[in-house]
C-alpha positions as CSV (number, residue, x, y, z in Angstrom):
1,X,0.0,0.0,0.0
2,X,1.2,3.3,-0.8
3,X,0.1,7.0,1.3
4,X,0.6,9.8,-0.5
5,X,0.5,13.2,1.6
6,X,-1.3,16.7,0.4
7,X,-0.9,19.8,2.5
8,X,-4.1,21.6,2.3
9,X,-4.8,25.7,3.1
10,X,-7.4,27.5,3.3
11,X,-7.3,30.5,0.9
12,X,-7.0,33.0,4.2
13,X,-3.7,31.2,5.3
14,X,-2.2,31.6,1.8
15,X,0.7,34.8,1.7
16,X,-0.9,37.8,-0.3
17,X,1.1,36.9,-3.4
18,X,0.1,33.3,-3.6
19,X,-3.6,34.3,-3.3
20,X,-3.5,36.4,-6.0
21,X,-1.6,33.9,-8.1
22,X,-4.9,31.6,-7.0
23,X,-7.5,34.5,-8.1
24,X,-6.0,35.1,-11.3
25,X,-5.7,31.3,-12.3
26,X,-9.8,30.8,-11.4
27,X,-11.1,34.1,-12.3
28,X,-12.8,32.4,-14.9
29,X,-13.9,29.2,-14.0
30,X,-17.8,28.9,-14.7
31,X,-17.8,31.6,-16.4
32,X,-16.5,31.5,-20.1
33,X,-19.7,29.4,-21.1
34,X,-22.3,31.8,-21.0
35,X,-24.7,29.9,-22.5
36,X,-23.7,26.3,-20.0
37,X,-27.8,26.1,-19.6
38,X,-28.9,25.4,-23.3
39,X,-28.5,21.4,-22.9
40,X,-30.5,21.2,-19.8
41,X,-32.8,23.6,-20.9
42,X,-33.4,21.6,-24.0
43,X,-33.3,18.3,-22.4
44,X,-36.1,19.2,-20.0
45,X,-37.9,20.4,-22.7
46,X,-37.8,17.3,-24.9
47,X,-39.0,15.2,-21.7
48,X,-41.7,17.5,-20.7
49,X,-43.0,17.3,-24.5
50,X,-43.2,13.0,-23.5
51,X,-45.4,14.0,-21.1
52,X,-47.6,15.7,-22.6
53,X,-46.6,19.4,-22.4
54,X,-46.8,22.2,-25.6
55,X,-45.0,25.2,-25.8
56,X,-42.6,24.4,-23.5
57,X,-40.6,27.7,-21.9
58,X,-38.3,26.8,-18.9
59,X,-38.0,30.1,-17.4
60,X,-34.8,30.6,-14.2
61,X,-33.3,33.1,-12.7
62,X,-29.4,33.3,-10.9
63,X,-29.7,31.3,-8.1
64,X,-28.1,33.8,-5.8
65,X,-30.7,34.8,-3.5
66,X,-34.0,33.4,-1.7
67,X,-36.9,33.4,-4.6
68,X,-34.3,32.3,-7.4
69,X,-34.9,28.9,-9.1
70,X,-36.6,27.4,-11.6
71,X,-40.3,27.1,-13.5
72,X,-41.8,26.1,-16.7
73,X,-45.1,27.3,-19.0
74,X,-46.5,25.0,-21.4
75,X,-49.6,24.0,-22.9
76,X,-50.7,21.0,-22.1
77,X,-52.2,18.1,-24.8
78,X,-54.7,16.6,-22.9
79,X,-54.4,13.4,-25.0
80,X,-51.3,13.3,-25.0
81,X,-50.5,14.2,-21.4
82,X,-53.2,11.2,-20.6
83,X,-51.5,9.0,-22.2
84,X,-47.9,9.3,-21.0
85,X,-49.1,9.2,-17.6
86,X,-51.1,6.1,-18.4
87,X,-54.7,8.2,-16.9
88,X,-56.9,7.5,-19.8
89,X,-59.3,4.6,-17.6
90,X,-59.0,7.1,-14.6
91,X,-60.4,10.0,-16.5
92,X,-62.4,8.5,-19.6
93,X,-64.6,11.7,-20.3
94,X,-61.1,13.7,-20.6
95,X,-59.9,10.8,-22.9
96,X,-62.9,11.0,-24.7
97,X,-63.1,14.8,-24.9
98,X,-59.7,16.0,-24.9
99,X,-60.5,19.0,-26.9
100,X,-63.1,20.5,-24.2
101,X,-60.1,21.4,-22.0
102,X,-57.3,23.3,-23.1
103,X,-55.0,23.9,-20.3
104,X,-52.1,25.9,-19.9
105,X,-49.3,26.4,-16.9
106,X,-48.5,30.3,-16.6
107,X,-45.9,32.0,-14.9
108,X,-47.5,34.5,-12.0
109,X,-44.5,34.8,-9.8
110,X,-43.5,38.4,-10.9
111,X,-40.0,38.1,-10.9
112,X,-39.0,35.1,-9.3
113,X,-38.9,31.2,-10.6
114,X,-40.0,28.5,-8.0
115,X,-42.6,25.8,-8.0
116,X,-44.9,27.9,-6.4
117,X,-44.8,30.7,-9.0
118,X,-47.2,28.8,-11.6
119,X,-51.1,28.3,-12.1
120,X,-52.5,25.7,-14.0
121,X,-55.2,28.2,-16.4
122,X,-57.9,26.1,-18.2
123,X,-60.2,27.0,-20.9
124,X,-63.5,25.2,-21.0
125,X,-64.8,24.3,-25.0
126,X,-68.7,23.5,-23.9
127,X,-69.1,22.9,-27.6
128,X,-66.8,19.8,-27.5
129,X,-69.0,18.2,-25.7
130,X,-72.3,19.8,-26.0
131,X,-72.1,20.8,-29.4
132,X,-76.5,21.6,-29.3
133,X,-75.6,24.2,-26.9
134,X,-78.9,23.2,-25.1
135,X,-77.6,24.0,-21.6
136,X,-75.0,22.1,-18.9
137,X,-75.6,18.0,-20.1
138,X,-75.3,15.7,-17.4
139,X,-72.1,14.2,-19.5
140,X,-70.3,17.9,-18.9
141,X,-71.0,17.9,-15.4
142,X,-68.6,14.3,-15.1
143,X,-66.1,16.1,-17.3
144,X,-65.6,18.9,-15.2
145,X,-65.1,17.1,-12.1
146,X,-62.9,14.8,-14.0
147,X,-61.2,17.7,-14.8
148,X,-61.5,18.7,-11.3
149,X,-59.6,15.5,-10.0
150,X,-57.0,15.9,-13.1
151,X,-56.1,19.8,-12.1
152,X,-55.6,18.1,-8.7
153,X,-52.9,15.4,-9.8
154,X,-50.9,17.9,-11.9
């Protein structure tokens, strides 16, 4: 077996000349790529599209300070999202009708990024359903709390 010795400072302990010999030599580490985000950005955006999600925009900000993180809008296919997340039996009325909701995720947060700084926003088409316009069908009722229960699981 072999031991092999390091003798480790903390930058304080170092003499003035050696620090700035330090500085100098990382004063650009992770920092020449200004652009190090684009394959995450469009990684996560290729695997939210298998879920289901449209119009994908993953929006951050620095990560220097409380209220700095991450968040994404999209729309989301109904169908589609039903389908990757294997929901179609739970919510048959929304696999039947996936053109009476339209739902989007919007950013609300102002100027910070977080999981809390999004709202699911649907849109109800009555006329996918009820296409007599003849009032609220019994059949609409079950989709909207179907939708109800979805709105929940997302």
């Amino acid at each position: 077996m072999h031991t092999v010795s390091i003798n480790l400072s903390i930058f304080e302990e170092l003499a003035p000349a050696v620090q700035k010999k330090v500085v100098e030599r990382e004063r650009f580490i992770n920092v020449e790529d200004a652009y190090w985000y684009e394959p995450i950005i469009e990684q996560w955006t290729e695997e939210l599209e298998q879920c289901g999600f449209e119009q994908v925009k993953i929006l951050f900000s620095g990560f220097g300070s409380q209220g700095d993180g991450a968040c994404f809008e999209a729309r989301i296919n109904m169908a589609a999202y039903l389908a990757a997340h294997h929901l179609q039996a739970k919510y048959p009325l929304l696999a039947k009708y996936p053109e009476y909701t339209q739902v989007s995720l919007q950013h609300r947060g102002g100027i910070y990024y977080h999981e809390r700084s999004t709202v699911l926003v649907p849109y109800f088409n009555v006329e996918a359903v009820n296409p007599n316009g003849s009032g609220i069908s019994d059949e609409e009722t079950r989709v909207e709390q179907e939708y109800e229960a979805l709105e929940k699981h997302i």
